[in-house]
N, C-alpha and C positions, 0 to 999 in steps of 0.2 A: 324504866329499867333498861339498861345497856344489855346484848347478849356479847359485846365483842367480837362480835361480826362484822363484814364490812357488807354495807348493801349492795346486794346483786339484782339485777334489775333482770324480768323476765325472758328467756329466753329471746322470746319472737323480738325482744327491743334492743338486745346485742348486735354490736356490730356496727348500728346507725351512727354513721358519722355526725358530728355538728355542723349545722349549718353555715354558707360564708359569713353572716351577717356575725354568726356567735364567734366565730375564731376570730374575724377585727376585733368585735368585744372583750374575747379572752387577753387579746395585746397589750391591753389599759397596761399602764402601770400604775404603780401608786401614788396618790395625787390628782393621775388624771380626773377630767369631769368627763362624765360618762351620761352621754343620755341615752343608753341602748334602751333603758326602760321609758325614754321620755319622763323620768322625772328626775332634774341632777339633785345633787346635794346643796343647793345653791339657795340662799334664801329669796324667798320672791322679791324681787324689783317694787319699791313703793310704789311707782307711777300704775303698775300694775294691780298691788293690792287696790289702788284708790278706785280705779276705771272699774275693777269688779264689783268693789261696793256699789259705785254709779249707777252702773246695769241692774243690781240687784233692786236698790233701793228704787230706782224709772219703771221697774217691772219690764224690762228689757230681755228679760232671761227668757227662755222656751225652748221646745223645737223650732225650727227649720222649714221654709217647705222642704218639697222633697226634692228640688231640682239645686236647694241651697238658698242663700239671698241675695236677693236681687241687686240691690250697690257689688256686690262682690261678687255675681256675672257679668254685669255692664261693665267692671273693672278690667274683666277675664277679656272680653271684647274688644275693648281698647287695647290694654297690651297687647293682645294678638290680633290689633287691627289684618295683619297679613294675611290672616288666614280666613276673612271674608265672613266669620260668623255674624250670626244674630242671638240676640240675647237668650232663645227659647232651644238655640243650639246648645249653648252651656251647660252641665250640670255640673254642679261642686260636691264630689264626692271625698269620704275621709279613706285614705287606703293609705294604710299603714306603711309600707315598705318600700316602695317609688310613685311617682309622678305618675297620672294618669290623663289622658288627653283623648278624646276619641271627637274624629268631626264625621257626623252624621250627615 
């Protein structure tokens, strides 16, 4: 049931601007692909459905350690040969919103 009101969001949350990330996103125009949510409107890539089945069906799927895996710290290493790390420097963390790097 409509009361015809417009929603007014609680006091104490008036006023909070949008964030940068949302006002690039507000930009889209129509048409655009948008991955602000990380998922477009795009239908999956076969080469991708097939790969996921592959891992599914290998029992390839799981957690992670916790530092990430391991091909894909030695990966991190090599590309950044420059910067002198070792593989137990790396962690592969998921952060959403930029690039993370820290050398311990």
């Amino acid at each position: 049931m409509k009361s015809g009101k417009e929603f007014q969001p609680p006091a104490f949350l008036r006023g909070i601007e949008r964030s940068p990330i949302r006002q690039i996103t507000d930009r889209a125009k129509p048409g655009d692909i948008s991955f602000g949510l990380g998922e477009p409107d795009l239908p999956t890539p076969d080469v991708i459905r097939r790969e996921a089945l592959r891992v599914i069906q290998e029992e390839q799927n799981g957690y992670t350690l916790q530092a990430g895996l391991r091909r894909l710290r030695e990966l991190v290493v090599q590309d950044y040969s420059h910067l002198n790390l070792s593989i137990d420097q790396v962690i592969i963390l998921p952060v959403p919103r930029r690039p993370c790097i820290w050398r311990c």
